[in-house]
MOPAC internal coordinates of N, CA, C and O (Angstrom, degrees):
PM7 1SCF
backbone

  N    0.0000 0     0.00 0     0.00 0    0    0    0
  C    1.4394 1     0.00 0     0.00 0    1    0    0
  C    1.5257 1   107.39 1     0.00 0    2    1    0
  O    1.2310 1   123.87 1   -56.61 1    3    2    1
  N    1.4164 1   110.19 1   123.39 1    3    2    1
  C    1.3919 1   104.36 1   172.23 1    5    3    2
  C    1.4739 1   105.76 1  -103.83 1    6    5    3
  O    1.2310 1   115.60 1     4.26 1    7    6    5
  N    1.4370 1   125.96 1  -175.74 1    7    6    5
  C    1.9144 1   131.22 1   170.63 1    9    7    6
  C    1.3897 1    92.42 1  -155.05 1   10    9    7
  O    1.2310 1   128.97 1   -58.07 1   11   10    9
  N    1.4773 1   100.33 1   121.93 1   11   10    9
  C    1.3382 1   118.20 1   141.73 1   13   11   10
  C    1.5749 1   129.14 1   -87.49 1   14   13   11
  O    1.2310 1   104.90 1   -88.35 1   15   14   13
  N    0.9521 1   145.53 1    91.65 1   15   14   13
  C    1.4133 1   149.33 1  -160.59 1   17   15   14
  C    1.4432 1   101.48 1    30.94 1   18   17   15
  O    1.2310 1   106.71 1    72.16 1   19   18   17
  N    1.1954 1   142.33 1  -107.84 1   19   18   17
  C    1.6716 1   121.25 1   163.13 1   21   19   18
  C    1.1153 1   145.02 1  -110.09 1   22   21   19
  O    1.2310 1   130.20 1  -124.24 1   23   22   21
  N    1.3799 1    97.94 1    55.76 1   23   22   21
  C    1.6097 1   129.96 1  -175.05 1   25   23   22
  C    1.2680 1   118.24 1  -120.86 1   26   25   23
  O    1.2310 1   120.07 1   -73.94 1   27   26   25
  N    1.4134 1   117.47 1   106.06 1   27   26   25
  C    1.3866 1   113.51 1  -175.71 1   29   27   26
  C    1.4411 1   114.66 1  -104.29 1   30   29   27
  O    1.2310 1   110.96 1   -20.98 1   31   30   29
  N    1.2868 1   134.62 1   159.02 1   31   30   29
  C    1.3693 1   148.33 1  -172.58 1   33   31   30
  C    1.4721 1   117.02 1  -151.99 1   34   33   31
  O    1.2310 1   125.48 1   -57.59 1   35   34   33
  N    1.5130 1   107.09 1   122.41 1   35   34   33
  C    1.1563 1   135.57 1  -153.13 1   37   35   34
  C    1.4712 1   137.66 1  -107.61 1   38   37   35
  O    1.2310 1   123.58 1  -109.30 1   39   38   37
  N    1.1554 1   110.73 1    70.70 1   39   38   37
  C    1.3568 1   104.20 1  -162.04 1   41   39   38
  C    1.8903 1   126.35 1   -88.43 1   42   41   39
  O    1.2310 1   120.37 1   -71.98 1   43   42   41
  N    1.4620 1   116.90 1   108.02 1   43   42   41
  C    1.5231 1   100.52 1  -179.53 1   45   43   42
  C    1.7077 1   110.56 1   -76.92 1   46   45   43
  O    1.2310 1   143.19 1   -10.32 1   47   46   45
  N    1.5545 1    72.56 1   169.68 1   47   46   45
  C    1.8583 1    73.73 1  -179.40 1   49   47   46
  C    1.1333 1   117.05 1   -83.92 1   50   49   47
  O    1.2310 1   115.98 1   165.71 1   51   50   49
  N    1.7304 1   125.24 1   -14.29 1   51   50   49
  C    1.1518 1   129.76 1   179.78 1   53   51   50
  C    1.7569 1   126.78 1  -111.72 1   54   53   51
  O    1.2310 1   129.37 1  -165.14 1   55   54   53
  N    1.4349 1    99.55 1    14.86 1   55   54   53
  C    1.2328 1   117.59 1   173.26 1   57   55   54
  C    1.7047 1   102.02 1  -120.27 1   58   57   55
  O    1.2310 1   128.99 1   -35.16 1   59   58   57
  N    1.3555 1   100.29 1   144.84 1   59   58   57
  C    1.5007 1   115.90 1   151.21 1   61   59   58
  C    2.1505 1   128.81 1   -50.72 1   62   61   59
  O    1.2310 1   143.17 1   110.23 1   63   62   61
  N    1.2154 1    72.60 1   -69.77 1   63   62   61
  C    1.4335 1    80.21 1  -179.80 1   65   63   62
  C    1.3019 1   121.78 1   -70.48 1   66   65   63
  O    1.2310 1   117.94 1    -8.57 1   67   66   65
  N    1.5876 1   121.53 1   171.43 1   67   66   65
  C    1.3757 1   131.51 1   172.16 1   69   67   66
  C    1.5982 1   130.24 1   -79.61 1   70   69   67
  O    1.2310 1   104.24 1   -69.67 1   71   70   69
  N    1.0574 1   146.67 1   110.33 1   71   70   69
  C    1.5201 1   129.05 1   162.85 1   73   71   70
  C    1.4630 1   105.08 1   -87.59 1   74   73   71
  O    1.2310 1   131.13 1   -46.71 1   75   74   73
  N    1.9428 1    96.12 1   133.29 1   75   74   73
  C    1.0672 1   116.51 1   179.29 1   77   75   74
  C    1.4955 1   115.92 1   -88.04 1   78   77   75
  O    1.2310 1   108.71 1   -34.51 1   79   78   77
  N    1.4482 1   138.74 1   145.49 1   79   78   77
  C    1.3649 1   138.76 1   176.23 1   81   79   78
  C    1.4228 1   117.98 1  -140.60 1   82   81   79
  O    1.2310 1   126.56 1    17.40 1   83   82   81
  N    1.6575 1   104.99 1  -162.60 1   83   82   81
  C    1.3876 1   102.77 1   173.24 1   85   83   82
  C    1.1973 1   121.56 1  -171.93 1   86   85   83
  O    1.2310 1   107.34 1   -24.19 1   87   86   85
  N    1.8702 1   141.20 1   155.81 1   87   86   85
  C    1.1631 1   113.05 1  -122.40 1   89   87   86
  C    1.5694 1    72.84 1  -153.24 1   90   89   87
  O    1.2310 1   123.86 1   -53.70 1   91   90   89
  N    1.5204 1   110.19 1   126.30 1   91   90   89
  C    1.8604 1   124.70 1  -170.67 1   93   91   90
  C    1.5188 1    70.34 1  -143.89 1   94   93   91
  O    1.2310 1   122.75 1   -52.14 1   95   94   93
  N    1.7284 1   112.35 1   127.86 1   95   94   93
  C    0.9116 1   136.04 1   167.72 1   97   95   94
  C    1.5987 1   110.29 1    34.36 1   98   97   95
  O    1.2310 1   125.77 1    46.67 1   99   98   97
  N    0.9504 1   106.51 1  -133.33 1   99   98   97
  C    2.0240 1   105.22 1  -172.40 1  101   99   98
  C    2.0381 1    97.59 1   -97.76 1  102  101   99
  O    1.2310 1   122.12 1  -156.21 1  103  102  101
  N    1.5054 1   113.54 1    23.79 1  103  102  101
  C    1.2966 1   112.88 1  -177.03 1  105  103  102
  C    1.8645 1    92.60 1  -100.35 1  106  105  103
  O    1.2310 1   115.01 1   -44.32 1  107  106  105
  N    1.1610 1   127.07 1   135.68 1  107  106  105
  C    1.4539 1   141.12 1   148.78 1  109  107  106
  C    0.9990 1   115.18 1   -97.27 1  110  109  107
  O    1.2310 1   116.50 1   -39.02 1  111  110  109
  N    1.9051 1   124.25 1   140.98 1  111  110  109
  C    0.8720 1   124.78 1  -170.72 1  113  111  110
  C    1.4485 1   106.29 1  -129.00 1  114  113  111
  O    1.2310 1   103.27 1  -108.35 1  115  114  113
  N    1.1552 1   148.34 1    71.65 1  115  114  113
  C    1.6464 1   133.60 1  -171.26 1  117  115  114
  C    1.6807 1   111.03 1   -84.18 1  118  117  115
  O    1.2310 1   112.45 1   -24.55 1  119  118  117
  N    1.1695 1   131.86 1   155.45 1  119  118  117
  C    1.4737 1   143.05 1  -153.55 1  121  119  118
  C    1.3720 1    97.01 1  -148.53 1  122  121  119
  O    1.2310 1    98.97 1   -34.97 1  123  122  121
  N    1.5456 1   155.41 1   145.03 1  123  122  121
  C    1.8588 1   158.91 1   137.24 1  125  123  122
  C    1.2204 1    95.58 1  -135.07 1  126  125  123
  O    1.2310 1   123.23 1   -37.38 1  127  126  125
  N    1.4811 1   111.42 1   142.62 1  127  126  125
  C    1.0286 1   118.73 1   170.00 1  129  127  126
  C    1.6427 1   105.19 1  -147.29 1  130  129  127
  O    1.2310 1   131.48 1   -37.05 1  131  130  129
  N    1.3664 1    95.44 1   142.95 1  131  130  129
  C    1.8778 1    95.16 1  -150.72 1  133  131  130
  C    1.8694 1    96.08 1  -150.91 1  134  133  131
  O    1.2310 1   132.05 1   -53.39 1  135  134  133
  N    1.4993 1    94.33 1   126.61 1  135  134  133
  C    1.5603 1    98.64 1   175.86 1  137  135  134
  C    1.6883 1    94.35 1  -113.37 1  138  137  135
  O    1.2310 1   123.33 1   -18.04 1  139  138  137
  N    1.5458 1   111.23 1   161.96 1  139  138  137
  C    1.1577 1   127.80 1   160.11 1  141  139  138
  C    1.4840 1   102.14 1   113.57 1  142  141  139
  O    1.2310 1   119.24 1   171.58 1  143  142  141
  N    1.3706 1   119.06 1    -8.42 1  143  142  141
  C    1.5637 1   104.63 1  -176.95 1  145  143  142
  C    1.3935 1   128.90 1   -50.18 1  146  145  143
  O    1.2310 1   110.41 1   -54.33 1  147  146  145
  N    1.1006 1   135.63 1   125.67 1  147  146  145
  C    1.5555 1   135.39 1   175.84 1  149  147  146
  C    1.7908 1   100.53 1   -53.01 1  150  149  147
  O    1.2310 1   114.39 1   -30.74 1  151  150  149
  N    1.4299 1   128.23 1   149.26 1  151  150  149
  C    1.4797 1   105.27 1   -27.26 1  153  151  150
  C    1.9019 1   111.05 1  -106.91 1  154  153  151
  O    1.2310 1   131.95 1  -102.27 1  155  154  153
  N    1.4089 1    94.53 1    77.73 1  155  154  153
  C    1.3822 1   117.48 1   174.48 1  157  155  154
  C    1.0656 1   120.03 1  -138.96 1  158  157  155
  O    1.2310 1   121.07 1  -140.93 1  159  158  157
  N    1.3173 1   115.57 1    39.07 1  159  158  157
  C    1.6125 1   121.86 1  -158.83 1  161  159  158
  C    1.5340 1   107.77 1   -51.93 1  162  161  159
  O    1.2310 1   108.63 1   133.28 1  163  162  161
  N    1.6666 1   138.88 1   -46.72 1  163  162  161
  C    1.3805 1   164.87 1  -165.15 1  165  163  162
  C    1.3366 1    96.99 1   -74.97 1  166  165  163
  O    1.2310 1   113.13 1   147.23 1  167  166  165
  N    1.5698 1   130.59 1   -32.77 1  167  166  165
  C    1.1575 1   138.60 1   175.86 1  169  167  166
  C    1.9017 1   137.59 1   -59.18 1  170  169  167
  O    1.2310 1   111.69 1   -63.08 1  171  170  169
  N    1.6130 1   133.26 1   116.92 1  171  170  169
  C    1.1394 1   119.30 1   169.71 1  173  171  170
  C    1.2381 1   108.81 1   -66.08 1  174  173  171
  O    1.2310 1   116.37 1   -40.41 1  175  174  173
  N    1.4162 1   124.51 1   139.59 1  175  174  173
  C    1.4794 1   124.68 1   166.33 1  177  175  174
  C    1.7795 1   104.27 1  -122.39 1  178  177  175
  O    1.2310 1   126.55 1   -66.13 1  179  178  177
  N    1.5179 1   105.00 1   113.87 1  179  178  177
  C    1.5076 1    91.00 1  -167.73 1  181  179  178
  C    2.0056 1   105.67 1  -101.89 1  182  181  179
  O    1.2310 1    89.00 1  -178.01 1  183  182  181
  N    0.6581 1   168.13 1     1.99 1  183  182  181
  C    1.7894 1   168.95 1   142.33 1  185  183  182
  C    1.6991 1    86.68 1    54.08 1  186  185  183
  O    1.2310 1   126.52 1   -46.09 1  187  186  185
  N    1.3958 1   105.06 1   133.91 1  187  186  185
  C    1.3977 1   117.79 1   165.25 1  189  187  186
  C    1.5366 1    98.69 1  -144.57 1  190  189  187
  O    1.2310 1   118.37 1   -18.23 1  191  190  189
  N    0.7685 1   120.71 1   161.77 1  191  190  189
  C    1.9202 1   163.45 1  -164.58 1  193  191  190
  C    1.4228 1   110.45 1  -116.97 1  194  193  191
  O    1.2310 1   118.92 1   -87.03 1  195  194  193
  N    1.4089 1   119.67 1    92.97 1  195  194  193
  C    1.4008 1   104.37 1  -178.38 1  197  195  194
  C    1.5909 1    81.94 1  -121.45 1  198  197  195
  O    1.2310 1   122.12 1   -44.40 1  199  198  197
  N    2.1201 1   113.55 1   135.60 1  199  198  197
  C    2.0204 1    99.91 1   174.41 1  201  199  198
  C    0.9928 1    77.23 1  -176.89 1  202  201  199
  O    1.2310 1   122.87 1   -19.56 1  203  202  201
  N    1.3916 1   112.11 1   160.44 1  203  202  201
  C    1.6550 1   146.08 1   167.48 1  205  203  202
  C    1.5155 1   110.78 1  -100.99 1  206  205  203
  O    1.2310 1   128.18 1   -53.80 1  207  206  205
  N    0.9114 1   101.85 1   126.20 1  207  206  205
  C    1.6861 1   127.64 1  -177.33 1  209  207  206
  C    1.4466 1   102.00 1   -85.54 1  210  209  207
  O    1.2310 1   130.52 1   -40.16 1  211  210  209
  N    1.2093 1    97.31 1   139.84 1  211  210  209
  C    1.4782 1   123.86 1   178.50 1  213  211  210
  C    1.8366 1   128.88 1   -57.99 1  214  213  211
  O    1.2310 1   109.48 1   -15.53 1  215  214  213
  N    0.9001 1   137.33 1   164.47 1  215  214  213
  C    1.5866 1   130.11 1  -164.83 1  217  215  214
  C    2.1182 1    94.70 1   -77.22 1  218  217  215
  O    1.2310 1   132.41 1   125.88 1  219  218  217
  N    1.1568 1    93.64 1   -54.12 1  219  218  217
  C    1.4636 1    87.80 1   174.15 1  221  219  218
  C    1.2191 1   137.19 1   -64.55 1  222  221  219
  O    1.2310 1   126.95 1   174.00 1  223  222  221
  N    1.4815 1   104.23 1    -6.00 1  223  222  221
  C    1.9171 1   119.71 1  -167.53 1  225  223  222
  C    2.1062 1   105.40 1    59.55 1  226  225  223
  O    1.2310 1   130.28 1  -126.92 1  227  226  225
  N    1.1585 1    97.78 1    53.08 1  227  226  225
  C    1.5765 1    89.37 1   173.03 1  229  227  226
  C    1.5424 1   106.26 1  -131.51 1  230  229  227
  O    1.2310 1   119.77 1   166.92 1  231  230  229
  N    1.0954 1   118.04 1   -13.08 1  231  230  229
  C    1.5967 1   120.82 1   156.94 1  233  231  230
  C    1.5446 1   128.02 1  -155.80 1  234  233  231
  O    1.2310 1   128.63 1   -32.10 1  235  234  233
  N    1.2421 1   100.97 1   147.90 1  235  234  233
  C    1.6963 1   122.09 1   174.70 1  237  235  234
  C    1.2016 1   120.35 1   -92.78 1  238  237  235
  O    1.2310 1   114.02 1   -77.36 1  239  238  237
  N    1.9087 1   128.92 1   102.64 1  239  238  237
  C    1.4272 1   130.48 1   162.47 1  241  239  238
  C    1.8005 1   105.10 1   -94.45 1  242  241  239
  O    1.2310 1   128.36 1   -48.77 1  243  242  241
  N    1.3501 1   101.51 1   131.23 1  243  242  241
  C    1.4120 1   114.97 1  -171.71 1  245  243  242
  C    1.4135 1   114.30 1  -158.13 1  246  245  243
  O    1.2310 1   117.40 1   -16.59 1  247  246  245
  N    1.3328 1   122.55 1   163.41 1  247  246  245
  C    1.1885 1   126.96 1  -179.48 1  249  247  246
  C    2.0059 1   106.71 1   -83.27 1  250  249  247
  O    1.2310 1   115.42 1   -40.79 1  251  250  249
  N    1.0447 1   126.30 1   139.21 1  251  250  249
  C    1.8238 1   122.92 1   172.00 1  253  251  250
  C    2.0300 1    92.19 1  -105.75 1  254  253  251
  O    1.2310 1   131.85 1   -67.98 1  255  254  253
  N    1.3461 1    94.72 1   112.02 1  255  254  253
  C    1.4554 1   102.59 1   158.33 1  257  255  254
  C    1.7849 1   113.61 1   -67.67 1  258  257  255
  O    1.2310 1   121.81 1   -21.72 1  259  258  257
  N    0.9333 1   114.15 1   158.28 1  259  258  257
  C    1.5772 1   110.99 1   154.95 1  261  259  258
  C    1.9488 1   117.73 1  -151.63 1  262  261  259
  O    1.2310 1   126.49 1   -73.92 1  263  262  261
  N    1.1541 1   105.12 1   106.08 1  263  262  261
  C    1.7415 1   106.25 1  -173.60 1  265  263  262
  C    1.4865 1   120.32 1  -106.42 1  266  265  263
  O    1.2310 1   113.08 1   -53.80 1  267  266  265
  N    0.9219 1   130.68 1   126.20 1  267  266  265
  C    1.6008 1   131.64 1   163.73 1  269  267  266
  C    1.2991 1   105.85 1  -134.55 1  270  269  267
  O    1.2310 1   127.52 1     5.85 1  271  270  269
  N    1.4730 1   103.13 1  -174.15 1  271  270  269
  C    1.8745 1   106.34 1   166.39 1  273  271  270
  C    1.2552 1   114.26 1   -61.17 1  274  273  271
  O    1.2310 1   117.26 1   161.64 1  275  274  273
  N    1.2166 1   122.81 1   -18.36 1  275  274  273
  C    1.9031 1   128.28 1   178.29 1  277  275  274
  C    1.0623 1   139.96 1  -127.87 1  278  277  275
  O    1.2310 1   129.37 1   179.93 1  279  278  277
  N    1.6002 1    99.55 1    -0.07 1  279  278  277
  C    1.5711 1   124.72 1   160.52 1  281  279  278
  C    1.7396 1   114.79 1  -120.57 1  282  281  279
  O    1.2310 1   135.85 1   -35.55 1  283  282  281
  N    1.6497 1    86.93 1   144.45 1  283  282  281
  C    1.6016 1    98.47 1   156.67 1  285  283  282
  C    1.6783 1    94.90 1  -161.99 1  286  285  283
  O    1.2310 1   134.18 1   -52.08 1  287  286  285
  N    1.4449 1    90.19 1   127.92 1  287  286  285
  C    1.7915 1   102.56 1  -153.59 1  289  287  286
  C    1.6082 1    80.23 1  -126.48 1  290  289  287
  O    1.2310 1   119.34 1   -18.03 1  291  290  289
  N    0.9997 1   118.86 1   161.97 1  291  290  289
  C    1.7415 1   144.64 1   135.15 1  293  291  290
  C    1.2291 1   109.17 1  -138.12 1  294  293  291
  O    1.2310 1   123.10 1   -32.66 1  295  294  293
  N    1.4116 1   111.66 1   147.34 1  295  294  293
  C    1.4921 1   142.61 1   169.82 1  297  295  294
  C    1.5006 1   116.49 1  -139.99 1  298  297  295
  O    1.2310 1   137.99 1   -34.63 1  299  298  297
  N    1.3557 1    82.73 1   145.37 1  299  298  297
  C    1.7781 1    74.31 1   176.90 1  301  299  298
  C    1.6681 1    99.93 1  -104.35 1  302  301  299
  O    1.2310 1   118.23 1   -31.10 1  303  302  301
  N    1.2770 1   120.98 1   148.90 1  303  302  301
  C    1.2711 1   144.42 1   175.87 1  305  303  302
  C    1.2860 1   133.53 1  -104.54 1  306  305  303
  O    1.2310 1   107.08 1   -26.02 1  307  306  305
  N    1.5726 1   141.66 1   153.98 1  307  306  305
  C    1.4593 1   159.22 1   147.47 1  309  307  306
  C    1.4980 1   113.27 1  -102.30 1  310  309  307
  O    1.2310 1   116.92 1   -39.48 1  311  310  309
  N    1.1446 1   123.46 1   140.52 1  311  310  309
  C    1.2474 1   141.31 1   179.72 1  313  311  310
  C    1.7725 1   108.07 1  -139.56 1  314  313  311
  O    1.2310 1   118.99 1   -67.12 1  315  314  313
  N    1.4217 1   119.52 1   112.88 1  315  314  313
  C    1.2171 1   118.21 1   167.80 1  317  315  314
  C    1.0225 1   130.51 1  -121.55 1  318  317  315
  O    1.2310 1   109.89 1   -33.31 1  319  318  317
  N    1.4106 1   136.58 1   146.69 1  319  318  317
  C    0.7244 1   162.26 1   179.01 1  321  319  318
  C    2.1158 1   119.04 1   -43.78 1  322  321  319
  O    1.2310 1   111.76 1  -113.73 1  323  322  321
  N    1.4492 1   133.13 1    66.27 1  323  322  321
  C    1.3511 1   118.82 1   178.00 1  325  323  322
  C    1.0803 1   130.90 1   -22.83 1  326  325  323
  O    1.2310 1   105.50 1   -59.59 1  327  326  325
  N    1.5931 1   144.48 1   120.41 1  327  326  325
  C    1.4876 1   137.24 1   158.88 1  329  327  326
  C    1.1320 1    93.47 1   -65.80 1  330  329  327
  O    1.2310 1   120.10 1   180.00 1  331  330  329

């Protein structure tokens, strides 16, 4: 995770790409939105990141939404911080 003043950037370890976010007080906000998933290829699938960051800024516990035409998921989540 990088921060630019309140711009966060998101990198998984098992994805390529970046999720972009954003950081209002100790609230994080991450947003992806991704068509083509098998087998919803025609489908938006939007996953957001809603969590409060820690006193040290080394991890995010939050809820992961997940919505399409055939999902509506919550999970709750950890996000840490790499040494």
């Amino acid at each position: 995770m990088r921060q630019r003043r309140s711009e966060l950037t998101l990198k998984c370890e098992k994805r390529s790409d970046e999720i972009r976010g954003e950081l209002r007080g100790r609230t994080v906000l991450f947003r992806l939105e991704k068509t083509g998933i098998p087998p919803m290829v025609k489908d938006v699938v939007v996953a957001t990141h809603t969590g409060e960051l820690n006193e040290s800024g080394t991890r995010i516990t939050g809820v992961l939404t997940i919505v399409s035409s055939v999902l509506d998921v919550k999970l709750k989540f950890v996000a840490e911080k790499l040494r």
